[in-house]
KEDO-932118 format. One record per residue (C-alpha): residue in three letters; chain; x, y, z. Coordinates in steps of 0.02 Angstrom, whole numbers. Each point is the difference from the previous one (the first is absolute). Example, Ala and Ser with C-alpha at 12.3 -4.5 7.8 and 13.67 -1.06 7.14 Angstrom:
 residuo cadena     px     py     pz
     ALA      A    615   -225    390
     SER      A     69    172    -33
//
This chain:
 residuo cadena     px     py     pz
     UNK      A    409   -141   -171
     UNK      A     61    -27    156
     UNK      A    -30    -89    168
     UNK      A   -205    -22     47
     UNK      A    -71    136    110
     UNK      A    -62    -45    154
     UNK      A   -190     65     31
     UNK      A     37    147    116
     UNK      A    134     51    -99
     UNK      A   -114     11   -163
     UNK      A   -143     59    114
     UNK      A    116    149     54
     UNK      A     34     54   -163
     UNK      A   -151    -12    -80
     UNK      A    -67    118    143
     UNK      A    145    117    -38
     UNK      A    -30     19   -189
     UNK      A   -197    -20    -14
     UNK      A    -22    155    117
     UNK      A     65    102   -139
     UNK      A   -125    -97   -142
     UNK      A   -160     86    -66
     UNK      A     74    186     19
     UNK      A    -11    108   -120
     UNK      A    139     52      1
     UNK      A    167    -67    114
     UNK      A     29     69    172
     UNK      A    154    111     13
     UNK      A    104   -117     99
     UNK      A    132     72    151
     UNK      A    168    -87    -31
     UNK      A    -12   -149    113
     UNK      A   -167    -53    -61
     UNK      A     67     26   -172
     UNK      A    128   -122     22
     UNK      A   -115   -116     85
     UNK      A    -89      1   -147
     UNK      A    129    -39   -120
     UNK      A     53   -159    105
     UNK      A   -173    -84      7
     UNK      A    -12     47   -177
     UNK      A    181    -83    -47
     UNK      A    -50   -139    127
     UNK      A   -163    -44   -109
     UNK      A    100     16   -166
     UNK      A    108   -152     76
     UNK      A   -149    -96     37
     UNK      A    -56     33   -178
     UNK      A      5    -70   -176
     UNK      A    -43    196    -94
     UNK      A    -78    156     44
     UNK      A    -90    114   -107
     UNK      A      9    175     42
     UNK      A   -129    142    -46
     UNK      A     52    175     22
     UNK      A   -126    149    -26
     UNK      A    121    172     -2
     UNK      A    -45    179    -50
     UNK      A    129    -23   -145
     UNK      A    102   -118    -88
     UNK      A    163     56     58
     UNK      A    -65    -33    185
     UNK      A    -87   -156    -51
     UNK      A    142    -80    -95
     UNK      A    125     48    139
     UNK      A    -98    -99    124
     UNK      A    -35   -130   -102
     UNK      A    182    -43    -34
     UNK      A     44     32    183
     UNK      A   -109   -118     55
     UNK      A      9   -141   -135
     UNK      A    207     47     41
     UNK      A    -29    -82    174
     UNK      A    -98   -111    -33
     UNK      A     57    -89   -141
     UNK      A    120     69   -107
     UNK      A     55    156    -72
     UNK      A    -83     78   -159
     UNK      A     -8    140   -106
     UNK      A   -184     29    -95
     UNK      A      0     99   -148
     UNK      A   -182     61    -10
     UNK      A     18    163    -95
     UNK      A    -77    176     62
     UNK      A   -192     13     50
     UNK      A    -87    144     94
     UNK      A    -85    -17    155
     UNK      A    -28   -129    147
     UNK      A     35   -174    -69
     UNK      A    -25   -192     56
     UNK      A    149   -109    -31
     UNK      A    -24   -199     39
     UNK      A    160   -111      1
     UNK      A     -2   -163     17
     UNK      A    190    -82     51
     UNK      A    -30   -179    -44
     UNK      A    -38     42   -191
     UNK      A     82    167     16
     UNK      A   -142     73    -91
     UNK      A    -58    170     29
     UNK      A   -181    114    -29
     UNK      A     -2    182    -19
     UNK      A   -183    113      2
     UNK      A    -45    155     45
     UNK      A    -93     29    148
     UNK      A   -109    105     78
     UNK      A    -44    -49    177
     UNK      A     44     61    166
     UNK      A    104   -165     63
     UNK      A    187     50      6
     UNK      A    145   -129     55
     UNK      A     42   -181    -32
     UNK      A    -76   -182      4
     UNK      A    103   -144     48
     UNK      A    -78   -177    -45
     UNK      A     78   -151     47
     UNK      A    -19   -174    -99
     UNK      A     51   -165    101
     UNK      A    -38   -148    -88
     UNK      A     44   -123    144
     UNK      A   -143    -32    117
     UNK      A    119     26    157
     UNK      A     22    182    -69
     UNK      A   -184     21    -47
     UNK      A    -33    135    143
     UNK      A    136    120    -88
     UNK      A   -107     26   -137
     UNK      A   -106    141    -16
     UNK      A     15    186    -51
     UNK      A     67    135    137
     UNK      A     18    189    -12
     UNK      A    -12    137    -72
     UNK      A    178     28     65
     UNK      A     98    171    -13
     UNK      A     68     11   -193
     UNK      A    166     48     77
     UNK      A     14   -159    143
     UNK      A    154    -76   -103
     UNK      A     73    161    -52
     UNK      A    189     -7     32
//
């Protein structure tokens, strides 16, 4: 982790990312709030222990692609091997135990959830869960 946020600094970002939480599926984003996005994103990873990351795609191929993206920037690279499966999927992944959830799904919600975990009290107000973000935000 690194240094302590101040308040306004936290109190900025959590303003940034919680306008995009209980959508049901992520705002198209223009470039520049894109990238906005991705820094208080990667700014909260520092401040965190883990993240767990739910994504709900209209296939596997889109969900897995997004998933590793993501995880990518936010913690290390991977490569899941989760087979073939028809349809719109959840994933979970979880990068402290590197474990991972696969189901089908069949509700409207489309995009990404980013939680944070910070087990020191001075990082406490990181935690929470923000998004759904755009399944292609860390797409290179």
């Amino acid at each position: 982790m690194s240094s302590t946020p101040s308040s306004p600094e936290i109190t900025a970002l959590r303003k940034q990312l919680v306008q995009y939480s209980c959508l049901t599926v992520s705002a198209a984003l223009p470039a520049d709030e894109a990238a906005a996005v991705r820094a208080g994103l990667l700014q909260f990873n520092e401040w965190s222990d883990y993240q767990t990351l739910g994504v709900c795609a209209d296939t596997l191929a889109a969900g897995k692609a997004a998933l590793e993206q993501y995880v990518a920037a936010l913690s290390r690279p991977i490569q899941l091997e989760l087979g073939d499966r028809p349809g719109p999927v959840y994933l979970k992944f979880n990068t402290l135990k590197g474990a991972w959830y696969l189901d089908d799904y069949s509700g409207p919600s489309r995009g990404v959830l980013v939680s944070f975990h910070a087990s020191e009290p001075e990082f406490d107000p990181v935690n929470g869960t923000y998004g759904p973000f755009p399944l292609d935000l860390f797409e290179p």
